[in-house]
C-alpha positions in Angstrom: 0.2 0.0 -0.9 -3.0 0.0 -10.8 -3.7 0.5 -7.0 -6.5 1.4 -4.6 -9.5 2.8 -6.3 -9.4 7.1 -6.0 -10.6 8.0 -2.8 -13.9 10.1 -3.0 -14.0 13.6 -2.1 -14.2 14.2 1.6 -16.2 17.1 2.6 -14.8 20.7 3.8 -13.5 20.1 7.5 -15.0 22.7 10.1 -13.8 21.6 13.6 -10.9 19.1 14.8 -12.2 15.7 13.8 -11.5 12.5 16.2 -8.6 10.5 14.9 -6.0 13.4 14.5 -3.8 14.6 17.5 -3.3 18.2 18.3 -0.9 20.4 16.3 1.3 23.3 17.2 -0.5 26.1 18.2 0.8 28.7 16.8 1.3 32.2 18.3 -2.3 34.3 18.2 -2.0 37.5 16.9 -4.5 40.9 17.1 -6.5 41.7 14.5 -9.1 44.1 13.6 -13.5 43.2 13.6 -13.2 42.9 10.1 -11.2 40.2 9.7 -12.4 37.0 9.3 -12.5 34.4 12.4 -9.2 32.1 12.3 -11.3 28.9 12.1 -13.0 30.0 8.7 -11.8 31.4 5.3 -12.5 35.0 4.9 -15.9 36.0 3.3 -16.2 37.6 -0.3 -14.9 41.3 -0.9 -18.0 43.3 -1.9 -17.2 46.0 -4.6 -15.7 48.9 -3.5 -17.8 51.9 -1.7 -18.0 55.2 -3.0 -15.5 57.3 -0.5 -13.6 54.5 0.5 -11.6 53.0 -2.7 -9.6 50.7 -2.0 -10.5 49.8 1.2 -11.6 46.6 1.0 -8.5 45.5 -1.0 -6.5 46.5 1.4 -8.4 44.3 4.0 -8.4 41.2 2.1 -4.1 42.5 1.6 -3.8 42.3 5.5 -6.4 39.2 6.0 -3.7 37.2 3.6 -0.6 38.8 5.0 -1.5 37.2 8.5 -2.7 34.1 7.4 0.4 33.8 5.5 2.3 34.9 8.7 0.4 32.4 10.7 0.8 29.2 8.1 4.3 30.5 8.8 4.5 30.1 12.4 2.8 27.0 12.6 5.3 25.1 10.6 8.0 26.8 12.2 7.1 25.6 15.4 5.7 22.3 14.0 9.2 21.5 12.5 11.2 23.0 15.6 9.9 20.5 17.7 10.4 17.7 15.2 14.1 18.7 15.2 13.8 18.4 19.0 12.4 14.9 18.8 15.2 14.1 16.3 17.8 15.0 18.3 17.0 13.8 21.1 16.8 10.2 19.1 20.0 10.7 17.9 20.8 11.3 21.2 19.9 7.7 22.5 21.3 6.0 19.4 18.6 5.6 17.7 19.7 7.7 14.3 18.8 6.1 10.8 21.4 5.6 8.3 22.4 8.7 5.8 22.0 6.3 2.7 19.7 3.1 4.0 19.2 2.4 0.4 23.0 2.0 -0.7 22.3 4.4 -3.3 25.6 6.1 -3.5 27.8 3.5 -5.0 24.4 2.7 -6.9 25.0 5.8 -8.8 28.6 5.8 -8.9 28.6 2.5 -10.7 26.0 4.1 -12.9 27.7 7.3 -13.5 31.3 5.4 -14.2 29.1 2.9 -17.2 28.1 6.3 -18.8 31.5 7.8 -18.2 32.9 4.6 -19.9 31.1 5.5 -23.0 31.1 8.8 -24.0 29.4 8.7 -27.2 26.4 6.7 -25.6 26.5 10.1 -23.1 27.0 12.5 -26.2 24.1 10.8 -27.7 21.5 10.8 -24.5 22.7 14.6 -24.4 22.0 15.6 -28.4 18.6 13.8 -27.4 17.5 16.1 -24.5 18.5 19.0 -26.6 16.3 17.8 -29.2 13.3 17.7 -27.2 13.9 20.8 -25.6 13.9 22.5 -29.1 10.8 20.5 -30.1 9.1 22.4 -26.7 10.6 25.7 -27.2 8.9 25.8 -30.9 5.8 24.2 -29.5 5.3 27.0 -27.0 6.0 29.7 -29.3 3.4 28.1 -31.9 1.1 28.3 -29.2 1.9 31.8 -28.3 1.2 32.4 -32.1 -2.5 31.1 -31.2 -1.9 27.5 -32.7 -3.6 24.9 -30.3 -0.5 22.8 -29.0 -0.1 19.0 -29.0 -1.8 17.7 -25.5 1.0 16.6 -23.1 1.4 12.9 -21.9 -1.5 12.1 -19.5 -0.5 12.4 -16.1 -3.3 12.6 -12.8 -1.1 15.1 -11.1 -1.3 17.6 -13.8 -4.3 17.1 -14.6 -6.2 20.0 -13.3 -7.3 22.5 -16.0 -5.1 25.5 -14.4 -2.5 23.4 -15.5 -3.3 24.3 -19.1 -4.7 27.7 -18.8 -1.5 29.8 -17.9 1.2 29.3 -20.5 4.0 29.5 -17.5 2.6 26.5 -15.9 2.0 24.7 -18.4 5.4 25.1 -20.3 6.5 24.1 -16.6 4.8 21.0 -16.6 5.7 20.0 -20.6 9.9 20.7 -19.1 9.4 18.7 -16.2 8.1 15.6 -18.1 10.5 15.7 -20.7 13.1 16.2 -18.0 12.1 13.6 -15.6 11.1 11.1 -18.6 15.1 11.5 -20.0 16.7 11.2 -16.8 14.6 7.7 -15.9 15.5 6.5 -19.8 19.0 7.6 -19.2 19.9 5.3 -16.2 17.5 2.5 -17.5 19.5 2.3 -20.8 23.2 2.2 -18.8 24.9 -1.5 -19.7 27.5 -3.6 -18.2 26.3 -2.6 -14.7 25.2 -5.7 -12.1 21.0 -5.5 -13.0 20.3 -5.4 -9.1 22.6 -2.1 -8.7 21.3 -0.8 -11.5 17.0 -1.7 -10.4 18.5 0.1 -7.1 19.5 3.8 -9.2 16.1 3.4 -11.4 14.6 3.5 -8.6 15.8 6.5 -6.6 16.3 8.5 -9.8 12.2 8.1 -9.3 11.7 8.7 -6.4 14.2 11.6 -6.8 12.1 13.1 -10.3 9.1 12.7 -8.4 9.7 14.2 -5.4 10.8 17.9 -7.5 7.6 17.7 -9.5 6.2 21.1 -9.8 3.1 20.1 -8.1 4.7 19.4 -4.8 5.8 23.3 -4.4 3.4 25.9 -3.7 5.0 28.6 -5.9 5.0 26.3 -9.0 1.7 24.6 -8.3 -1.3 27.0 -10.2 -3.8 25.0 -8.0 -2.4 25.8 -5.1 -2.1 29.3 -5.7 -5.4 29.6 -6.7 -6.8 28.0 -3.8 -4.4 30.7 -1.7 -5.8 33.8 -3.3 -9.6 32.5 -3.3 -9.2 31.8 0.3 -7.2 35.1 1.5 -4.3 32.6 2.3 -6.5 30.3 4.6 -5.7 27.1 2.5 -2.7 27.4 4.0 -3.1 28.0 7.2 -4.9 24.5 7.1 -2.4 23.1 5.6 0.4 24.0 7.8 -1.6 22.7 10.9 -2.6 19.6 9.3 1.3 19.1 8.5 2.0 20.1 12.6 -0.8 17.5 13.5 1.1 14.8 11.2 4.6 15.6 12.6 3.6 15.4 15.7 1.3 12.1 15.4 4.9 10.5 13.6 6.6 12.1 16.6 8.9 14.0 15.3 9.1 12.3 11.7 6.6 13.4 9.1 3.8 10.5 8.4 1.4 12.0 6.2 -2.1 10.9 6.7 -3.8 9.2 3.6 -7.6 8.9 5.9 -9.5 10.6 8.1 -9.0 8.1 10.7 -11.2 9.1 13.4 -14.1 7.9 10.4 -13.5 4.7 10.8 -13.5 2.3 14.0 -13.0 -1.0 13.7 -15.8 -3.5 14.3 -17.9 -0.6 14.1 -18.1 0.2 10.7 -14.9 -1.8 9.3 -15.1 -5.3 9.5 -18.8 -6.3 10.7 -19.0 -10.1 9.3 -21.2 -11.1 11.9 -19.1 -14.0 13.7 -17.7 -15.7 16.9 -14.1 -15.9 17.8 -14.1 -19.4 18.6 -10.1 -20.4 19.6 -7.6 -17.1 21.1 -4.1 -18.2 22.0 -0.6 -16.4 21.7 0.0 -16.2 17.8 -3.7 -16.1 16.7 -7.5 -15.6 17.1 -9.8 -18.0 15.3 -12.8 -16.7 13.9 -16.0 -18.6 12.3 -18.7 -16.6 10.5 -22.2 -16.7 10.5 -23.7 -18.8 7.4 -25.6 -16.9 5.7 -28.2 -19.6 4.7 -29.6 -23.2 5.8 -27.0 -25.3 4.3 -23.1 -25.2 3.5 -20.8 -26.7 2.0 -19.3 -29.6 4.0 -15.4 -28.6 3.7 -14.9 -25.9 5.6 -12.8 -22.7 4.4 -9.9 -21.2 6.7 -8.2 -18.5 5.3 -4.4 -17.4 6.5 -4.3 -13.4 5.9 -0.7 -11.8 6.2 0.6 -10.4 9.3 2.2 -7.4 7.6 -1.5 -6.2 7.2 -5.0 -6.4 9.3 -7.0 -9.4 7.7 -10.2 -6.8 7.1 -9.3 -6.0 4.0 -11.6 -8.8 3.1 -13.9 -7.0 5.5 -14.0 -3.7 5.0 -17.7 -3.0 3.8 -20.5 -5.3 3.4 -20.9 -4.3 -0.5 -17.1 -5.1 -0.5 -16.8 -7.9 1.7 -15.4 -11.0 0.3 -15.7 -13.2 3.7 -20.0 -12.2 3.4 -19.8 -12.9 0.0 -18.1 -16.5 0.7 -20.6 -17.2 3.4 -23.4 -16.3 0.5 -22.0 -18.9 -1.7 -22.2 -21.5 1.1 -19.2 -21.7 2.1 -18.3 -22.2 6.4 -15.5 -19.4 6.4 -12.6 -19.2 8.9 -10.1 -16.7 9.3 -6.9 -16.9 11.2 -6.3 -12.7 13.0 -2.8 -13.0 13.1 -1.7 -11.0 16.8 -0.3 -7.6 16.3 3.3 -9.1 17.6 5.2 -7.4 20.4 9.1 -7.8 22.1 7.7 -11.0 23.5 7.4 -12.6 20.2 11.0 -11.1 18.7 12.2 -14.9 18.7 9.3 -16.2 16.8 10.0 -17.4 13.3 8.7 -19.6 10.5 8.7 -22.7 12.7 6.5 -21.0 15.1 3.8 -19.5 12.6 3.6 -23.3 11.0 3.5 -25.0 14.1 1.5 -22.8 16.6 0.1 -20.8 13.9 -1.2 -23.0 10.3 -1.4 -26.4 12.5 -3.4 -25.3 15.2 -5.2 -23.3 13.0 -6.2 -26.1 11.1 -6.5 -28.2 14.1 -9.4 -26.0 15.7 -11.0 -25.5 12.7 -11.3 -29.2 11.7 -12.5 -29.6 15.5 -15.1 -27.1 15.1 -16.4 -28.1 11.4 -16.3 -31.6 12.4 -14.8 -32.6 9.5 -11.2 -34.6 8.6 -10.6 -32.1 5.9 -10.6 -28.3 4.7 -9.8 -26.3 1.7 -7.4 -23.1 2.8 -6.2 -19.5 1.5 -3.2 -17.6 1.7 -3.1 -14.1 1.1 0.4 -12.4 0.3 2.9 -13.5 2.6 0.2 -15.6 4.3 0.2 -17.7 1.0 3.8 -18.2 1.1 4.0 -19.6 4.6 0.9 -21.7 3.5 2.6 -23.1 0.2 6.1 -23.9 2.9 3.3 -25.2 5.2 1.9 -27.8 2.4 5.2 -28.8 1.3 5.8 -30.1 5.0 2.4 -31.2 5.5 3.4 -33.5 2.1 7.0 -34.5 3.5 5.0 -35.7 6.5 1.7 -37.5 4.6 -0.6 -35.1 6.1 -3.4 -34.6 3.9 -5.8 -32.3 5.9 -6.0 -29.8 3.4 -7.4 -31.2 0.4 -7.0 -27.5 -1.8 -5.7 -24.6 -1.6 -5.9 -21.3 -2.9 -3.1 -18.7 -3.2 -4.2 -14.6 -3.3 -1.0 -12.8 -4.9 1.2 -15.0 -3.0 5.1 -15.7 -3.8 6.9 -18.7 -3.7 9.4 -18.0 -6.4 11.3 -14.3 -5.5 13.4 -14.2 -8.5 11.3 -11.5 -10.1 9.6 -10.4 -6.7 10.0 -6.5 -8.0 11.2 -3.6 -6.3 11.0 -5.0 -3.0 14.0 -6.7 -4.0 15.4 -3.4 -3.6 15.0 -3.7 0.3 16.8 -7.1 0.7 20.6 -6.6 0.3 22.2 -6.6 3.1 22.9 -2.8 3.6 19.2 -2.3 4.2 18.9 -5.8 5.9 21.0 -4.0 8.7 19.0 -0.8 8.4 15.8 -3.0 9.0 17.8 -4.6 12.1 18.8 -1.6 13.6 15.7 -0.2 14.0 14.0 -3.6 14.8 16.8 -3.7 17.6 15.9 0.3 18.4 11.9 -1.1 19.1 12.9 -3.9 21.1 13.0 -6.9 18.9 10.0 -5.3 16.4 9.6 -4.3 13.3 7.2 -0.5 13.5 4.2 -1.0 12.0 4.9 2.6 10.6 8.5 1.9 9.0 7.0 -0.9 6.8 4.2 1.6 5.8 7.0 3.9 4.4 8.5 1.1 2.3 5.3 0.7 0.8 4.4 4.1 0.1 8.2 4.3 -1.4 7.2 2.1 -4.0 4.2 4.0 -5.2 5.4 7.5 -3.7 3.1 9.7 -6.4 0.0 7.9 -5.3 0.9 7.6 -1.7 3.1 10.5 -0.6 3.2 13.4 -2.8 -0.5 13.3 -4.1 -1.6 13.4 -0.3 1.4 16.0 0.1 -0.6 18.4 -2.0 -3.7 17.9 -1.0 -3.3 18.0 2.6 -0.5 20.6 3.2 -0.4 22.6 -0.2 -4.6 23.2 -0.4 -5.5 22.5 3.5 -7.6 19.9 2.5 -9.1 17.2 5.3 -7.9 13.6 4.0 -10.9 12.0 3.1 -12.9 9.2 4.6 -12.0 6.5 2.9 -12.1 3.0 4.7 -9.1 1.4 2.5 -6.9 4.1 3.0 -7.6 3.9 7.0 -6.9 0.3 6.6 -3.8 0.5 4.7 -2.8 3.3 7.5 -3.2 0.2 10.1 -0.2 -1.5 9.8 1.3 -4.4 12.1 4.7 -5.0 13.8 6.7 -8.0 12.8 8.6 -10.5 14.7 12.4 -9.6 14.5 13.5 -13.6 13.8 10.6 -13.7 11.9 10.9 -10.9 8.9 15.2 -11.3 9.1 14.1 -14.8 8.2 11.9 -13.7 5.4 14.4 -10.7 4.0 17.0 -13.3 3.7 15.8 -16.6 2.7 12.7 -15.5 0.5 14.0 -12.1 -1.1 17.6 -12.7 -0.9 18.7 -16.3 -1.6 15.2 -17.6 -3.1 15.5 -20.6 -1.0 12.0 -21.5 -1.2 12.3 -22.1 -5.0 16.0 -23.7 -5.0 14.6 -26.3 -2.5 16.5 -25.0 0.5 13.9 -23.8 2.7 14.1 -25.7 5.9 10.8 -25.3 8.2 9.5 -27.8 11.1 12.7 -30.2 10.9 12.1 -30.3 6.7 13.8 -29.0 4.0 10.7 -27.9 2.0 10.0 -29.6 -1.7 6.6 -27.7 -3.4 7.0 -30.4 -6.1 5.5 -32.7 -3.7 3.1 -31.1 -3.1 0.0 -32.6 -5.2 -3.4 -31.0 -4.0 -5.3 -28.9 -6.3 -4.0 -25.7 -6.4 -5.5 -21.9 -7.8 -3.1 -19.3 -8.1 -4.7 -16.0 -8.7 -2.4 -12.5 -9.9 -3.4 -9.3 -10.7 -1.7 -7.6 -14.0 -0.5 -4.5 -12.2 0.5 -6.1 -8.8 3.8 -4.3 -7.7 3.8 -6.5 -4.5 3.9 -9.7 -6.0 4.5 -9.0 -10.0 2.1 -11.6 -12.1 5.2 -13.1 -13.4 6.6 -13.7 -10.0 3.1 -15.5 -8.9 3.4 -17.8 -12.3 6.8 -18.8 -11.8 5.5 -19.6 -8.0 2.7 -21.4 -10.0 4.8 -24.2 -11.5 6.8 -24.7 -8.6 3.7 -27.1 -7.6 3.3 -30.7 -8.7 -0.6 -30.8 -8.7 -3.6 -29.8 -10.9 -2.7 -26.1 -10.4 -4.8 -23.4 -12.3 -3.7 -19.7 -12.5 -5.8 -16.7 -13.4 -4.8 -13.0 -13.6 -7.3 -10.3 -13.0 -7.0 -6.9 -13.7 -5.5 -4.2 -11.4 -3.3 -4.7 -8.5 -1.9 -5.8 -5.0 -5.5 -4.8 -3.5 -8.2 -3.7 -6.0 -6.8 -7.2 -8.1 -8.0 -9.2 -5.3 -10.8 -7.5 -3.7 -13.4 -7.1 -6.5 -16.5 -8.2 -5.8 -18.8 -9.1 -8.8 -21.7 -6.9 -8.4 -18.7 -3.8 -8.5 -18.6 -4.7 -12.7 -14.8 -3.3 -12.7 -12.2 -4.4 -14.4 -11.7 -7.6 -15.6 -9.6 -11.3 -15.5 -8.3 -14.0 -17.8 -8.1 -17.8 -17.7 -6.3 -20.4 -19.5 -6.6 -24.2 -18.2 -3.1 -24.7 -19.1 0.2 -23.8 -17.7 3.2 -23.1 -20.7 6.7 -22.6 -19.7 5.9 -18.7 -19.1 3.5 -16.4 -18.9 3.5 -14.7 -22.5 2.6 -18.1 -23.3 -0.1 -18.6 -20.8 -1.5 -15.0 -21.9 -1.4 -15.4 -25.8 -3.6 -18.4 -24.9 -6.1 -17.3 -22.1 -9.5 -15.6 -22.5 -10.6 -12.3 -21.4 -13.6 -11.9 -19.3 -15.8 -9.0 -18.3 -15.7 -8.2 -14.1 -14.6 -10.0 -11.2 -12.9 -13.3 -11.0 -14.3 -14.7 -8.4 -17.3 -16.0 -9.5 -14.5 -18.4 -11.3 -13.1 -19.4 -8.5 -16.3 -20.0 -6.3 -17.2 -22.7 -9.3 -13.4 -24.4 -8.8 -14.1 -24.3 -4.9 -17.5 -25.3 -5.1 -16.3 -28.5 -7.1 -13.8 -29.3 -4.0 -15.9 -28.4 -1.2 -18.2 -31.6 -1.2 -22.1 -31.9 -0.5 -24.5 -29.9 1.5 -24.9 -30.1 5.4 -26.5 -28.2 7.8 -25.4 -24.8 8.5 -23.2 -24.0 11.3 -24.1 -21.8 13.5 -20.3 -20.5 15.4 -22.0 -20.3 18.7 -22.8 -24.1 18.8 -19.9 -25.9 17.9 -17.3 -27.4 20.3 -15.4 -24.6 21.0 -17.3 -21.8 22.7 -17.7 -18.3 21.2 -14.8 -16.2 23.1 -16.5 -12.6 21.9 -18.1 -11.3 18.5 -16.3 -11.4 15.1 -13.9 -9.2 14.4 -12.2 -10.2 18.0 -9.9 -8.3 19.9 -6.2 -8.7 17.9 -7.0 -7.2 15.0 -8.1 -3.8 17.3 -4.5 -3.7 18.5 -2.5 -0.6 17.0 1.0 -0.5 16.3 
């Protein structure tokens, strides 16, 4: 889930806030007046008094001593009663796999390649020695007083205190070199199948990341420091804010990334003003409010995935990309996908093109009054979309007259790490706990797999913060968004695993859906394709490759950033920046040598290619006067559903 923009600093937390559940309590023990209260850090020790030296030392000793001894109870207790809730899982069957990933015989194939070559081993080894001698005379230079070389630039180190003490930072300067030599080990292994080896790269990450300094309290000089300035009650708050995130997992640690009781949708997340005009099983429809006298006559619908909340085009109104559609004069519809429960477990691609896309379009065409529309897909909504078109074009239904693809996938040869989570070892994890939940995928177990594939930015940096300093996690309305995941349909995702991930069937031409075995050649519409450069959801390459599956005008542009930030960049924000090119090459270096960089957002560029497709001006429409009646306000009520 280049990612997110930083979240700003949230302010110092006094009392519980709404949003996080209670913690462990842990045991309360006597003091004496002059300690500080338990709910605030110590004050300042004044200087000593004549005729008592000493004295106040030895408070602040004893004021840390208990804290520390508190901080200490709390997590016992917190992690005693996780174990409970573990076992008690196990208990009813319910226990994960020791090795969901199939690492093991990852790694043995990996370690019997270097065996098989011991000179390539010899040579890897000479190299870390090397490097270790380079830091060994480094540090002693700059024991000498010489000013040392900076170290590679890295966010989690990149606190002064880092540099200040010698210890820490000939810490950190090891642990890079370390961690940099064991990735460039297993990346340069040969004659090992490229899909085993992607799966040992990948743990061998997760595995350097997880023993970075940072993440320990003894090793981490920011942490300590915040421990002796606040007589050990950094801690304290740490240790109950892990308790309160054990026990809101249940038992399994989910760390929280937002202070979620900030946020509350339709409040102050996703305020569009708007009418849900059409509510059934599998989706609500909603229409937003023009935001001037006249519109465009095609109409917009947009298809959001279900693995995430469609605000994310909502969140604020400086941020909003559905207000800033309707500014444009555009009539925008969004199809919010249901948060899926056991009763939709059968439901598969057939049902999301038949009861989802066509009625979707159906209702909206009905309430535009119009024979046509232009339509979005976002992520894995883009896929079904681009499956959906090729049928629509088997069948010679031309409803849609463009479309518009957000960092979707149709071609998963080079779909990235999440290629990792589609063999069929962790296909059966998947099931198992699908099958544990009644037919659903948890909204929280897809969270994890996302957080895996960026675990510094999403675990371990909020692993610091939160439990190693007792910081609050801050208010930030993408990370509460990204916290509020869906469930998914078990026929559904086993569908999606296998045919999209594992065989590619979409691209080979052997995706059948509605009866049709689904050809994207035919599919002639105008088509724009956007990517994002560091998208590690749907890689730019993998969206290009998607690109020139189509037999239409298609016209791809890559902006900067990633999965999220990549899409939702409004102009007025100035960040970042995108390319175009008219043309499509065989491959992307090609498309890149020739495209032209461009200051800010892209989609002023892609309002002009819609604008050009969306025909004249008619009167705007107002969503409570069409022929279907408002249900209730804009966001409606599926999106509120938790997981």
């Amino acid at each position: 889930m280049a990612e997110p923009p930083p979240p700003p600093k949230a302010p110092a937390r006094g009392a519980r806030k709404a949003g996080r559940p209670t913690s462990v309590k842990p045991r309360q023990t006597k003091t004496k007046p002059r300690i500080a209260a338990e709910s605030s850090p110590p004050p300042p020790a004044e200087a000593p008094q004549s005729g008592r030296p000493g004295a106040d030392q030895a408070a602040l000793i004893e004021t840390l001593s208990i804290n520390l001894a508190k901080a200490a109870m709390t997590a016992q207790g917190a992690m005693a009663e996780a174990a409970l809730s573990q076992a008690t899982r196990s208990a009813d069957g319910a226990a994960a796999s020791p090795d969901p990933f199939n690492v093991a015989p990852a790694l043995a194939s990996v370690m019997t390649s270097l065996a098989s070559r011991p000179e390539k081993l010899f040579q890897a080894q000479a190299d870390l020695f090397g490097r270790y001698m380079d830091l060994w005379s480094s540090t002693a230079r700059q024991a000498a007083g010489e000013t040392p070389d900076p170290p590679p630039v890295d966010k989690r180190f990149k606190d002064p205190a880092w540099a200040e003490n010698p210890m820490f930072d000939l810490m950190r300067r090891s642990y890079l070199l370390t961690s940099d030599w064991m990735n460039g080990l297993i990346a340069g292994v040969e004659d090992v199948d490229p899909a085993v080896k992607r799966r040992a790269q990948f743990f061998t990450r997760l595995l350097t990341d997880a023993f970075s300094p940072a993440n320990f309290l003894a090793s981490n000089p920011v942490a300590l420091k915040a421990l002796a300035e606040t007589s050990g009650e950094s801690l304290v708050k740490g240790m109950r804010n892990f308790a309160a995130d054990l026990e809101r997992g249940g038992g399994s640690l989910r760390i929280s990334q937002a202070d979620y009781g900030k946020f509350v949708v339709g409040e102050n997340v996703a305020t569009a003003p708007g009418q849900v005009i059409w509510r059934d099983e599998l989706f609500e429809l909603i229409q937003y409010a023009p935001a001037g006298e006249t519109q465009h006559e095609i109409p917009l619908l947009i298809f959001p995935p279900w693995i995430n909340k469609f605000y994310i085009m909502d969140l604020q109104p400086g941020n909003s990309l559905i207000r800033w559609l309707s500014a444009q004069g555009f009539t925008v519809f969004v199809c919010s996908w249901i948060n899926p429960d056991r009763d939709k477990a059968g439901f598969g691609f057939d049902d999301y093109l038949e009861k989802g896309v066509y009625r979707a379009v159906e209702k909206t065409l009905e309430q535009a009054g119009t024979e046509r529309l232009n339509a979005v897909g976002y992520c894995i909504g883009g896929t079904l979309l681009g499956a959906a078109l090729a049928h629509m074009a088997a069948k010679g239904d031309t409803r849609i007259a463009a479309a518009t693809f957000f960092a979707a996938q149709h071609d998963f040869a080079e779909a990235g790490d999440l290629l990792l989570f589609t063999d069929e070892h962790w296909i059966a994890e998947i099931e198992r706990q699908m099958d544990a939940a009644g037919g659903v995928l948890p909204g929280a177990a897809m969270a994890e797999t996302f957080n895996a594939l960026r675990s510094n930015d999403l675990i371990w940096s909020f692993f610091v913060s939160n439990y190693l300093l007792g910081k609050a996690p801050p208010a930030f309305d993408l990370l509460f968004w990204n916290a509020d995941q869906t469930r998914m349909p078990k026929a559904l995702h086993l569908a999606y695993l296998r045919r999209m991930y594992g065989e590619n069937a979409l691209a080979k031409g052997t995706f059948e859906i509605g009866g049709v075995t689904a050809d994207l050649s035919k599919v002639t519409i105008p088509l724009y394709f956007q990517a994002s450069r560091e998208d590690h959801i749907a890689p730019m390459n993998s969206v290009y490759r998607s690109a020139r599956l189509f037999g239409g005008d298609v016209t791809y542009t890559l902006a900067g950033s990633g999965h999220i930030a990549g899409v939702i960049n409004p102009p007025a924000a100035g960040k970042y920046q995108h390319w175009t090119n008219p043309a499509l090459p065989a491959a992307l270096a090609e498309w890149q040598a020739g495209a032209t960089e461009h200051p800010g957002s892209w989609w002023d560029h892609w309002a002009a290619w819609l604008n050009d497709r969306s025909g004249g001006q008619v009167p705007a429409r107002d969503p409570a006067k069409g022929p279907l009646k408002p249900i209730e306000p804009a966001p409606g009520s599926y999106v509120k559903v938790k997981s």
